[in-house]
C-alpha positions as CSV (number, residue, x, y, z in Angstrom):
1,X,25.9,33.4,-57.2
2,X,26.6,36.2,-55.5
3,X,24.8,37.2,-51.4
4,X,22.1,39.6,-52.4
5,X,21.1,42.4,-49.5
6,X,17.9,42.1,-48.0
7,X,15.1,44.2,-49.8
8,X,13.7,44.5,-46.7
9,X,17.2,45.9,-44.8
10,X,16.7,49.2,-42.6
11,X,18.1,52.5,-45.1
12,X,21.0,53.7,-43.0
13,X,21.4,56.3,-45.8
14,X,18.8,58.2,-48.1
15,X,19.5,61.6,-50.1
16,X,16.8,63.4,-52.0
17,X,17.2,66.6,-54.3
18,X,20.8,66.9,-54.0
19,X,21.6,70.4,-56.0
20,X,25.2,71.3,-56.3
21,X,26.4,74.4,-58.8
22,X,30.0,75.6,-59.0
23,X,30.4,78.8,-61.4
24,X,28.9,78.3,-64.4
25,X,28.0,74.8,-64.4
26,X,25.2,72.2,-62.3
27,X,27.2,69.6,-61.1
28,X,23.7,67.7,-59.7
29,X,20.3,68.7,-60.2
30,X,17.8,66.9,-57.7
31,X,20.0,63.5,-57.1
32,X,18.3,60.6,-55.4
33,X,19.8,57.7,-53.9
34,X,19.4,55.9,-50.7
35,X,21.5,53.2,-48.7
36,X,20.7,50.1,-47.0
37,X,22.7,48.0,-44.1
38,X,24.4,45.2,-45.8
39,X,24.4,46.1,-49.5
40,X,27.0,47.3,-52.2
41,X,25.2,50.0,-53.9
42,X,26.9,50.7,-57.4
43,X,26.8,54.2,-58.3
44,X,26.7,54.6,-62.2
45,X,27.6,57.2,-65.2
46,X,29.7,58.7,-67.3
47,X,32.7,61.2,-66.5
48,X,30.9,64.7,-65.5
49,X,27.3,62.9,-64.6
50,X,28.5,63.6,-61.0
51,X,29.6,61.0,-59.1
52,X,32.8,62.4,-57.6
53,X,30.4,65.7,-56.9
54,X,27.8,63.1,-54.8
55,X,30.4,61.3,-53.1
56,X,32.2,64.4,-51.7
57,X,28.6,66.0,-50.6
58,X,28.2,62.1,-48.5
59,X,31.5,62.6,-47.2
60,X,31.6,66.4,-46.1
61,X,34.3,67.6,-48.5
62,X,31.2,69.8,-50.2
63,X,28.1,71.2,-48.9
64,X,24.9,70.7,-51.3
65,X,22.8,74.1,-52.5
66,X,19.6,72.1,-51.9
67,X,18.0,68.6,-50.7
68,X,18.3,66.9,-47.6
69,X,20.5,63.8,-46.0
70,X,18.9,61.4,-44.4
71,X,21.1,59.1,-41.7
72,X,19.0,56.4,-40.1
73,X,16.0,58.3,-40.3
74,X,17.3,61.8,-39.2
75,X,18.5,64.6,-41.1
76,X,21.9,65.7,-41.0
77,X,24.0,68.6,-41.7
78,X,27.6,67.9,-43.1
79,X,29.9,70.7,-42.4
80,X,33.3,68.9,-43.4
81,X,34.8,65.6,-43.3
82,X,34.6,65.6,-39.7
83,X,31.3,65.8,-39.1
84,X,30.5,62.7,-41.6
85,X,33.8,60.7,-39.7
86,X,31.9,61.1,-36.5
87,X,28.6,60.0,-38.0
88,X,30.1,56.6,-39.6
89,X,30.9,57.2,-43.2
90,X,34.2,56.9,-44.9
91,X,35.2,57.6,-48.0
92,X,38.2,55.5,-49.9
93,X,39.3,57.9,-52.9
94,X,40.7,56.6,-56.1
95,X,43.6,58.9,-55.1
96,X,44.5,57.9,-52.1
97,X,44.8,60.1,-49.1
98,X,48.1,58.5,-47.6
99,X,51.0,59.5,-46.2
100,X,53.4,57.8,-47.9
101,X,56.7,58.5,-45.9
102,X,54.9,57.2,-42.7
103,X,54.2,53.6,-41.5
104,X,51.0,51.9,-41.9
105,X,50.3,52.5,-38.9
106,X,50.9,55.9,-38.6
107,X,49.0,56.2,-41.6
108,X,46.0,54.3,-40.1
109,X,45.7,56.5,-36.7
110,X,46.6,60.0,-38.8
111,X,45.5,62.7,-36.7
112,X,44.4,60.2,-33.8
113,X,47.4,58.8,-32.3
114,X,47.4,56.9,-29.0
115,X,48.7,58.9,-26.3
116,X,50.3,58.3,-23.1
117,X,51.0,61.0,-20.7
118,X,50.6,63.4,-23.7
119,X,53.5,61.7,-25.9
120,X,52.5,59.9,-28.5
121,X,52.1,56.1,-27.4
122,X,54.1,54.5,-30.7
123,X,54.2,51.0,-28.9
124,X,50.4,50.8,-28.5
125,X,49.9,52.3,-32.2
126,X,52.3,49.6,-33.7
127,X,49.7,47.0,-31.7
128,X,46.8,48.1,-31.9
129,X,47.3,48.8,-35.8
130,X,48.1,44.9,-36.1
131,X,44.9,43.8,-34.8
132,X,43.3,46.2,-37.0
133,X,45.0,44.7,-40.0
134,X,44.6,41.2,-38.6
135,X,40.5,42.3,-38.3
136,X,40.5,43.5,-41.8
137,X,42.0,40.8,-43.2
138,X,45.4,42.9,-44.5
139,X,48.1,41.1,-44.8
140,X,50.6,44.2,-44.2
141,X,53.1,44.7,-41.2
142,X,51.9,47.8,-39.6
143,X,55.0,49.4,-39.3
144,X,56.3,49.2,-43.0
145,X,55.9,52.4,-44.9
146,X,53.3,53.3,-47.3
147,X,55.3,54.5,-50.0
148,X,56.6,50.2,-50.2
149,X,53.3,49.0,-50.6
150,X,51.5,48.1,-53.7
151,X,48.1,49.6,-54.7
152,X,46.1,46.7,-53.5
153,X,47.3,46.6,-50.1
154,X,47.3,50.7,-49.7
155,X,43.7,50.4,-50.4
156,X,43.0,47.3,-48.0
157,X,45.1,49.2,-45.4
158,X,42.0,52.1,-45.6
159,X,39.7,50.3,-45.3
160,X,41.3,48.8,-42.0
161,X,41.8,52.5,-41.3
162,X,37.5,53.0,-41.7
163,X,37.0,49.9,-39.7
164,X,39.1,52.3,-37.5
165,X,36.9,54.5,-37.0
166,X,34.0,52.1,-37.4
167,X,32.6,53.5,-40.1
168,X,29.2,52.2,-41.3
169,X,28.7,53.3,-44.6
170,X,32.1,52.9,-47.0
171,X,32.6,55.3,-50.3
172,X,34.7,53.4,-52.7
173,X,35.6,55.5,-55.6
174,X,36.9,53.6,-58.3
175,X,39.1,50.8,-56.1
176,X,39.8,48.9,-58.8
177,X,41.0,50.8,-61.6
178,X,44.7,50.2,-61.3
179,X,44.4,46.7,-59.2
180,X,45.6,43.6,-60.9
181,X,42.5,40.5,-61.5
182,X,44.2,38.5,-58.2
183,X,44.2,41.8,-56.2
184,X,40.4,42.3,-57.2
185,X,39.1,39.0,-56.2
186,X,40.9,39.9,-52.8
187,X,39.3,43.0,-52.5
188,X,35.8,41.8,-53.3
189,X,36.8,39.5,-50.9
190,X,37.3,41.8,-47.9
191,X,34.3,43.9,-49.2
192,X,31.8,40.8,-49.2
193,X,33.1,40.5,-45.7
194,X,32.0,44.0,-44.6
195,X,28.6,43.6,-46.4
196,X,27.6,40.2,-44.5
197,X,28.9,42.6,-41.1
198,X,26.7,45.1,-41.9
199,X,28.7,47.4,-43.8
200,X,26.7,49.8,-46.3
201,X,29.6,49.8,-49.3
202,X,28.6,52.4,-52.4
203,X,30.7,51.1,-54.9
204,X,31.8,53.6,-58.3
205,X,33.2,51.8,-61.3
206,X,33.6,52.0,-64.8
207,X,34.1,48.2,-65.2
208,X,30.4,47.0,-65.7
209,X,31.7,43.0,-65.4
210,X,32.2,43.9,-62.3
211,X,29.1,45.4,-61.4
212,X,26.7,41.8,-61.0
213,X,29.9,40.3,-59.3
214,X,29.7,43.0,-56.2
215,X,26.8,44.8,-56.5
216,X,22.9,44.7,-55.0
217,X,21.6,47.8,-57.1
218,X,22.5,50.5,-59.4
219,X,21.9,53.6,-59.2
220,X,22.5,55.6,-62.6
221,X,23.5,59.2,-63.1
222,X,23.4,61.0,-66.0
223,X,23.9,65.1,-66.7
224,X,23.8,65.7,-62.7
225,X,20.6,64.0,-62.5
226,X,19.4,60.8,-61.3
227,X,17.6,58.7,-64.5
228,X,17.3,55.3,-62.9
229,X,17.5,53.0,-60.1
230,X,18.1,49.3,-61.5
231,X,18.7,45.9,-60.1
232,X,23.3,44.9,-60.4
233,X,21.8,41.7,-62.3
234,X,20.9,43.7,-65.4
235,X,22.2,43.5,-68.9
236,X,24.9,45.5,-70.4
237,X,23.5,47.4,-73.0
238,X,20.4,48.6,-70.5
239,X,23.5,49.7,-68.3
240,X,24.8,51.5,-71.4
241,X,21.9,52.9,-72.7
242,X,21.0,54.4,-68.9
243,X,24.4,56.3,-68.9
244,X,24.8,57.7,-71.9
245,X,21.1,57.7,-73.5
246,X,21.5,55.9,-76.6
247,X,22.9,52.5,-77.6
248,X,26.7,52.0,-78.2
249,X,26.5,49.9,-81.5
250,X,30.0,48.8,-81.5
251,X,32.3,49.3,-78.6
252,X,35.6,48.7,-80.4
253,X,34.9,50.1,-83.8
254,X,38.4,49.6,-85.0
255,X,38.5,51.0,-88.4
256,X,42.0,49.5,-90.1
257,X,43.6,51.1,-92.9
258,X,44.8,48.6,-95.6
259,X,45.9,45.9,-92.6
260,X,47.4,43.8,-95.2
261,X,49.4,46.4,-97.0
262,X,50.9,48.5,-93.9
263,X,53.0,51.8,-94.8
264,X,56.0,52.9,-94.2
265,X,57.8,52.0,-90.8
266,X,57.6,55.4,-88.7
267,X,59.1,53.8,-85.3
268,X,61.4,51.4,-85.3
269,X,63.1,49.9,-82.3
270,X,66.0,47.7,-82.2
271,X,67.6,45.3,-79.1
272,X,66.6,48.1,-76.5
273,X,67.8,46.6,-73.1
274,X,68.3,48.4,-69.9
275,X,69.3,45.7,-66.9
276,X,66.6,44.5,-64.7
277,X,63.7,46.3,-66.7
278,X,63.5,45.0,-70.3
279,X,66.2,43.0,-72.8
280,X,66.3,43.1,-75.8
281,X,62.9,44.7,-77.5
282,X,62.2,45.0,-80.7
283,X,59.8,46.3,-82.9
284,X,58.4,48.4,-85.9
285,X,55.1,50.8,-86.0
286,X,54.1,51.4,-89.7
287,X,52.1,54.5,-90.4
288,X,48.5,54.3,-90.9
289,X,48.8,50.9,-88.2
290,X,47.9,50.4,-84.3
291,X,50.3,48.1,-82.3
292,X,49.2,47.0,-79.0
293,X,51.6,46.2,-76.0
294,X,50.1,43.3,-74.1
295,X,51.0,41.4,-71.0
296,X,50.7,41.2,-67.3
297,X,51.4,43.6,-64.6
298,X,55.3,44.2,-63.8
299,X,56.2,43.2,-67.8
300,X,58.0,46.4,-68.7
301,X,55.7,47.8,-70.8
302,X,55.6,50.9,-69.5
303,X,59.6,51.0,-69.1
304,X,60.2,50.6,-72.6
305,X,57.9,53.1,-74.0
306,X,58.8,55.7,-71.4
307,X,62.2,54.6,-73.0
308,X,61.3,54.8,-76.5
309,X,60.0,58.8,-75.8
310,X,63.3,59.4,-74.3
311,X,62.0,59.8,-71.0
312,X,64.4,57.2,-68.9
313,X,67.3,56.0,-70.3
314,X,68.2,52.3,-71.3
315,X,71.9,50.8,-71.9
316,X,71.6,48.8,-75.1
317,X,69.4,49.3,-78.6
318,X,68.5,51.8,-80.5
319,X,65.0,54.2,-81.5
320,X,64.7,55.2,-84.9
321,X,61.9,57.2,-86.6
322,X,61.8,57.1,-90.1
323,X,65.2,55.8,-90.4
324,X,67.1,58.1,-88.3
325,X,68.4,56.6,-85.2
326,X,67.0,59.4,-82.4
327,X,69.7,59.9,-79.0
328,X,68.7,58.4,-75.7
329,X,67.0,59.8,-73.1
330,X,66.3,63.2,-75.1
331,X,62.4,63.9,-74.9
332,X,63.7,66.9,-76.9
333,X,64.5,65.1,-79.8
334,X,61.6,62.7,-79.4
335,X,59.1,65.8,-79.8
336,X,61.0,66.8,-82.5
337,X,61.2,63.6,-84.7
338,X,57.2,63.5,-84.0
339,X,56.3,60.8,-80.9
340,X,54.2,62.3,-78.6
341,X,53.4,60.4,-75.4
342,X,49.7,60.3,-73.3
343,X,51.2,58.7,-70.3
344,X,49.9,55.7,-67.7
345,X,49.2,58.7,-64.8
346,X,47.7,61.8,-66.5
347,X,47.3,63.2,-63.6
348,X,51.3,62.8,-62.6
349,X,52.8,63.1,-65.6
350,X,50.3,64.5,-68.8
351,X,48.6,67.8,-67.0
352,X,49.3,70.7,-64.8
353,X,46.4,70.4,-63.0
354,X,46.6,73.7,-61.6
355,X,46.4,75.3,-65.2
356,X,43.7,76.2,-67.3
357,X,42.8,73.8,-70.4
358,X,43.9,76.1,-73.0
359,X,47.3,76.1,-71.5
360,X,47.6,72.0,-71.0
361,X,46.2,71.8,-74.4
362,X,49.3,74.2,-75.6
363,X,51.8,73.2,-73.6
364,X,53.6,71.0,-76.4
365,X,53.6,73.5,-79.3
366,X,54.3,76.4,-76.8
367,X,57.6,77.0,-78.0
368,X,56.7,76.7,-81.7
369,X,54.1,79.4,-80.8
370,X,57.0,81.3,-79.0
371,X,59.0,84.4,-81.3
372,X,61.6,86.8,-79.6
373,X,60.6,85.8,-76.3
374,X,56.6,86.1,-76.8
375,X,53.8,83.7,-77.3
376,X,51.2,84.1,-79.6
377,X,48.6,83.5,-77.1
378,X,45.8,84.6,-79.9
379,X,47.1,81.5,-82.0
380,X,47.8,79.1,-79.2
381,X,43.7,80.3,-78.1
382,X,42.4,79.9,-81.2
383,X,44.0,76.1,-81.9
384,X,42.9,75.1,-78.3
385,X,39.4,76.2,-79.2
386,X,39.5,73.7,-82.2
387,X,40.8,70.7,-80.7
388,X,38.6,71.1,-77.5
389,X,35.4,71.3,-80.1
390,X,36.8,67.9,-82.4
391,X,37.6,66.1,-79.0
392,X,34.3,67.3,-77.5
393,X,35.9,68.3,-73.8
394,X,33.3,69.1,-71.4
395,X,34.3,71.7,-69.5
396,X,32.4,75.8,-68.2
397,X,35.5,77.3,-70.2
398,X,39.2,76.8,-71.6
399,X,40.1,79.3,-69.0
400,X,39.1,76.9,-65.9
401,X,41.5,74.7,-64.0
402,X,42.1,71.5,-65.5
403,X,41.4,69.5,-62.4
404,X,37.9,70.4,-62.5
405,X,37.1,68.1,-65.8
406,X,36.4,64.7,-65.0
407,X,38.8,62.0,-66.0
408,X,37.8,61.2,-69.3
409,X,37.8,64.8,-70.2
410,X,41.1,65.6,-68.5
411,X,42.6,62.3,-71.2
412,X,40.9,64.2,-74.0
413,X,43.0,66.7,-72.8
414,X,46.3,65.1,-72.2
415,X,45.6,63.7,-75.8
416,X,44.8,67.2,-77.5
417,X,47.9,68.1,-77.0
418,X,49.1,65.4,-79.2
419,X,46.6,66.6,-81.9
420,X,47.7,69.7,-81.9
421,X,51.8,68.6,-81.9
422,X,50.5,66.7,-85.5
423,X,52.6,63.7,-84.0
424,X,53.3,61.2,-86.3
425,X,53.5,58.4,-83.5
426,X,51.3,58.4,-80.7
427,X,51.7,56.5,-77.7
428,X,48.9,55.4,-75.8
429,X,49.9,54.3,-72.5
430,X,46.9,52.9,-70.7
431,X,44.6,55.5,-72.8
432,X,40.9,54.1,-71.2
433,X,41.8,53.4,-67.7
434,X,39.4,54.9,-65.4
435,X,37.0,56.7,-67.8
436,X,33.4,55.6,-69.1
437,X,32.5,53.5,-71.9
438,X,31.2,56.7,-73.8
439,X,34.5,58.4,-73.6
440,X,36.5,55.1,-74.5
441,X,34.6,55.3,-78.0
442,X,35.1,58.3,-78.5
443,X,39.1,58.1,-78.1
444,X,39.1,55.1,-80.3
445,X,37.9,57.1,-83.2
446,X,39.7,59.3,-82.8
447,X,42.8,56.9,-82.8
448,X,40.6,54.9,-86.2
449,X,41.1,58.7,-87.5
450,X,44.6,59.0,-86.7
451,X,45.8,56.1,-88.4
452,X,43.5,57.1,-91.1
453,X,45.3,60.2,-92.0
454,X,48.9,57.8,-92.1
455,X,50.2,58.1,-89.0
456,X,51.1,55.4,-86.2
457,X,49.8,54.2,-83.0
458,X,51.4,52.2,-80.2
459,X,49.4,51.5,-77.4
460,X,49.8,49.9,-74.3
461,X,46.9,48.6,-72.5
462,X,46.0,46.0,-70.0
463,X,42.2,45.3,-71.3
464,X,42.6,42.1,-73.3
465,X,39.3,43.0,-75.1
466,X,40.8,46.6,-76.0
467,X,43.8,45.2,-77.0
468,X,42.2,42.9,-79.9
469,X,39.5,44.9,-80.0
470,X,41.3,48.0,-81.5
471,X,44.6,46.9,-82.8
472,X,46.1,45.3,-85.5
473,X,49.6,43.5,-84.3
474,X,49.4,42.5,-80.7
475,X,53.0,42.2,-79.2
476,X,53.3,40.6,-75.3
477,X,55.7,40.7,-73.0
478,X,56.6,38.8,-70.5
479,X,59.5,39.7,-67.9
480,X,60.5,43.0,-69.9
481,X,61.0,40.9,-73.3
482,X,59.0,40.1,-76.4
483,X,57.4,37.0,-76.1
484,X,55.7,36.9,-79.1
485,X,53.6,38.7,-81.8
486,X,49.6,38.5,-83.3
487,X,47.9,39.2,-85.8
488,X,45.1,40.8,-83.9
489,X,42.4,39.8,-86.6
490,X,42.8,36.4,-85.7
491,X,44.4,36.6,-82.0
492,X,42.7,35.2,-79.1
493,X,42.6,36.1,-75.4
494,X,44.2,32.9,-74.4
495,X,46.6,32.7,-77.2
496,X,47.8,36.4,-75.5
497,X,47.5,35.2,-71.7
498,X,49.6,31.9,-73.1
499,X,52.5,34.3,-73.8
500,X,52.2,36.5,-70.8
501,X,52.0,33.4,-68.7
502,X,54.3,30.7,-70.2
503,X,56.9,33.2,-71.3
504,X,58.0,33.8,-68.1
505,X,59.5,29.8,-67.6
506,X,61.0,30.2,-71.2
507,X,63.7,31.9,-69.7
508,X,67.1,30.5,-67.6
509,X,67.3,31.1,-63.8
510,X,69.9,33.7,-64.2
511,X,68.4,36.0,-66.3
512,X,68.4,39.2,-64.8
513,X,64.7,39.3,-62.5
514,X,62.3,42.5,-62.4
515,X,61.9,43.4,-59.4
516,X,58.1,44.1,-59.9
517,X,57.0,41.2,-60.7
518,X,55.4,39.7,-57.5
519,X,56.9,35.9,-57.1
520,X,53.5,34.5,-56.5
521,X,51.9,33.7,-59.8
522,X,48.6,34.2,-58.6
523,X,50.0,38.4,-57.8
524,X,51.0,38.4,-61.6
525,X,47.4,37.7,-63.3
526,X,46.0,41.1,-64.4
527,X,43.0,43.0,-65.7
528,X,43.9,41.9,-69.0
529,X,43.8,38.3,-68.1
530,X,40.5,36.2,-68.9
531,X,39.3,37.4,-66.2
532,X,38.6,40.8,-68.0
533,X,37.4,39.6,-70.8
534,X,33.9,41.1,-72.4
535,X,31.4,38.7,-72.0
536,X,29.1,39.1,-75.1
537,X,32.5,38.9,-77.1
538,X,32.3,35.8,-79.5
539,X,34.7,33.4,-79.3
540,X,37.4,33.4,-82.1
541,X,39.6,30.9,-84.0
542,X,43.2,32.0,-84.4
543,X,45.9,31.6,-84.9
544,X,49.2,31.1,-82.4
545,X,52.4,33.6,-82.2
546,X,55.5,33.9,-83.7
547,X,57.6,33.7,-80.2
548,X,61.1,35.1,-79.9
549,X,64.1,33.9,-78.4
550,X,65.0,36.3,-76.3
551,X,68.5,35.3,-75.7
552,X,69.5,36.1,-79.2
553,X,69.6,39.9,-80.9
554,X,67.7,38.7,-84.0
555,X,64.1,37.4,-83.9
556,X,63.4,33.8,-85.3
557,X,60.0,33.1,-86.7
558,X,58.1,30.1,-84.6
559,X,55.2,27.8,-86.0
560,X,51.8,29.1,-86.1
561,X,50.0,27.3,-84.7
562,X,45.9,26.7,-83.9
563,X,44.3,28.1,-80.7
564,X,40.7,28.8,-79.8
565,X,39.4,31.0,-77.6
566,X,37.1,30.1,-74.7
567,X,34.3,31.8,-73.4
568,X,35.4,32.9,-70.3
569,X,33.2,34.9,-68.7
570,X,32.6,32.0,-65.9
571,X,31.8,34.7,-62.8
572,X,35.2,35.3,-61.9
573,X,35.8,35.7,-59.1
574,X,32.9,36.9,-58.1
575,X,34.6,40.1,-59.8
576,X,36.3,41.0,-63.0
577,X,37.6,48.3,-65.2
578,X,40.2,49.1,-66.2
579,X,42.3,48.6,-69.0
């Protein structure tokens, strides 16, 4: 059961009519919401309902057109960041603003330093950024650098840096969308902490398990506007239906072509090793077929499909598509032999976020579109305008910035590319994470049509219901080899966490150790784990894996044998998006 605030707890925070326009569009359009001391208020809705647009207004970042804020019973004017720092609230962005060359402690007193006879005082900082930590409950030494910290602690280092400026009212936009299931039962943790201190937390997510496992009440957006203020206990589908104002039927409507007679292989990977990432991986992709990469955090999922595109190089094996062996480490020839790529960090590595959408959506077939030196632009317009109408991108115009899309339209993006390419194998790395359950459908049709129309699709993901859900073979890895394969018709989410887990004492002492795996198996559980699992999801029989040797170039077929999956949904953690 989880502490609920007190109804009757003074508002530290109320907002009524919030209006915000930017050229061409209404980001919010009379926004409601209100705060009270002690309470995680979950803020709600889809990718462009304007959430990011409320949070910055509460934080300073952007000044609203109309409507007033309220802060303990007197209006306020927000002129930047500043002005809402002085008055107590701070604001923890999914992209973190951290210096990452710079200690922790540096980090934590950025623009504040200690001082001593008008030097900075780097003794005192080191200190009194240890008691800070100690306060908050982060287990980091305060003079390592950011840049050697994982996620999880970055974040739990600001919020030691708002207890730093003791904030009272904590933004938290989307903390949990790349944090492992271990590292969000430590955050909730810490932010149960700050709610019995006081602590006014709103609280954004995708991830509605994890909205009754925080969360007092919910407040939902929808088009800019605010449609409904609801209790964290209630149901999914009301949650559902509030965002995106209708029902969502079937949330993984995986539409299989022919799964017993699979086509052609269109990727095929042999023995690909590269030391201290993965060893020897090996697989096939047929066309009209989805094949899901499963297994816990620090596997080498990622590695080998950045790998496979020809984006990092690896020292052993081989990539073939169609039958002809492709050179290592040539994204060239990749592109050419048809794999196209929608990477883990869109944002890093799949956009220009300075550019406009038509030119992200061309940037692939650019040099197709390219003759004596000149791009058709007419032709690259035209096929941008018909990819951004099939995927349904929300944006004012193909001519805006890219970063102005919310994250499930900047993926539809990142993935119209693709479209437009015609690659014949997609990779999916991570292709949900951090976008709303209305946007999530919509990019599994499209992958239902892809396969559809013969080609292949291998995905990695780390949301155990996505991964059975909308695959067909499920292959896991476990210390950057494959531990076994499924059938995804009749896999289960234990029979997959068996192989991520128990994989990993299959192997001798001295094979070679990745170094991201954390050593502390409680570090290695992961979104995908049980943990993540959908709760209205049935349980099903299936059956076990064939496992692989992994000492041995060829694959040996194991027993099948008979697992059942367990309901469990058991309030984890108090906690449970993301993939």
């Amino acid at each position: 059961m989880v502490p609920q605030a007190e109804p009757d707890a003074p508002h530290v925070l109320r907002v009524a009519g919030i209006r915000k326009t930017f050229p061409g569009v209404v980001a919010l359009d009379g926004v409601d919401f209100d705060l009270r001391a002690g309470e995680v208020h979950v803020l709600l809705g889809e990718n462009g309902a304007g959430k990011s647009t409320l949070i910055k207004i509460l934080s300073g970042a952007h000044r609203p057109d109309a409507g007033r804020i309220v802060l303990d019973g007197t209006p306020v004017r927000l002129s930047g960041p500043r002005d809402a720092e002085r008055l107590g609230i701070a604001t923890i962005y999914q992209e973190l603003a951290q210096v990452p060359e710079l200690s922790v402690a540096e980090n934590l007193f950025l623009g504040r330093p200690p001082r001593r006879l008008g030097l900075v005082d780097r003794r005192r900082m080191v200190a009194d950024a240890a008691r800070l930590l100690d306060r908050a409950g982060v287990p980091v030494d305060s003079r390592a650098r950011i840049r050697d910290l994982g996620i999880a602690h970055r974040q739990l280092v600001e919020i030691a840096r708002a207890l730093g400026r003791d904030a009272r009212v904590l933004i938290m936009d989307e903390p949990t969308a790349a944090l492992t299931g271990a590292e969000v039962d430590r955050l909730f943790h810490r932010v149960r902490a700050l709610r019995a201190n006081g602590v006014a937390v709103v609280f954004i997510t995708h991830h509605l398990e994890e909205i009754a496992a925080i969360g007092d009440r919910v407040t939902v957006l929808r088009d800019g506007r605010s449609v409904a203020q609801v209790p964290a206990q209630t149901d999914r589908d009301t949650l559902v239906r509030l965002m995106v104002g209708r029902a969502i039927e079937q949330q993984y409507p995986r539409a299989s072509s022919a799964p017993d007679r699979p086509g052609r292989p269109l990727l095929s990977v042999a023995g690909l090793t590269r030391a201290g990432s993965f060893h020897d991986v090996s697989f096939e992709v047929r066309a009209g077929e989805v094949v899901a990469l499963a297994g816990l955090v620090g596997a080498g999922r990622t590695e080998v499909v950045r790998a496979v595109f020809g984006a990092d190089p690896y020292d052993a094996g081989s990539v073939a598509v169609l039958g002809r062996r492709l050179p290592p480490r040539d994204v060239g020839a990749a592109l050419r032999a048809g794999i196209g790529l929608v990477p883990e960090d869109r944002k890093g590595q799949g956009l220009l976020l300075d550019a406009s959408v038509a030119d992200n959506l061309g940037l692939v077939t650019l040099r197709g579109a390219t003759r004596a030196g000149l791009v058709d632009r007419a032709a690259q317009r035209a096929a941008a305008t018909r990819v951004a109408d099939r995927l349904a991108i929300r944006t004012v115009g193909l001519d805006h910035p890219v970063h102005t899309l919310s994250g499930g339209n900047q993926q539809k993006v990142v993935i119209g590319k693709w479209l437009l390419a015609e690659s014949g194998v997609l990779i999916l790395d991570e292709p949900t994470r951090g976008i709303d359950v209305a946007a999530k459908v919509e990019i599994y049709r499209l992958v239902n049509e892809l396969t559809a129309a013969g080609r292949a699709v291998l995905m990695v993901s780390s949301d155990l219901p996505e991964v059975l859900g909308m695959s067909d073979r499920v292959l896991v890895m476990a210390q950057g080899r494959i531990a076994g394969e499924l059938d995804a018709r009749e896999a289960t989410q234990d029979a997959v966490m068996a192989l991520a887990v128990g994989a990993t004492t299959a192997h001798s002492p001295t094979d070679p150790a990745d170094p991201a795996i954390p050593s502390d198996p409680a570090d290695r559980a992961h979104p995908a784990d049980t943990e993540r699992a959908n709760p209205a999801e049935p349980a099903r029989p299936g059956k076990a894996t064939r496992t692989s040797e992994a000492t041995k170039a060829t694959r040996t077929k194991a027993t099948r044998t008979k697992a059942t999956d367990k309901t469990n949904k058991t309030d984890k953690k108090g906690d449970s998006d993301g993939r």
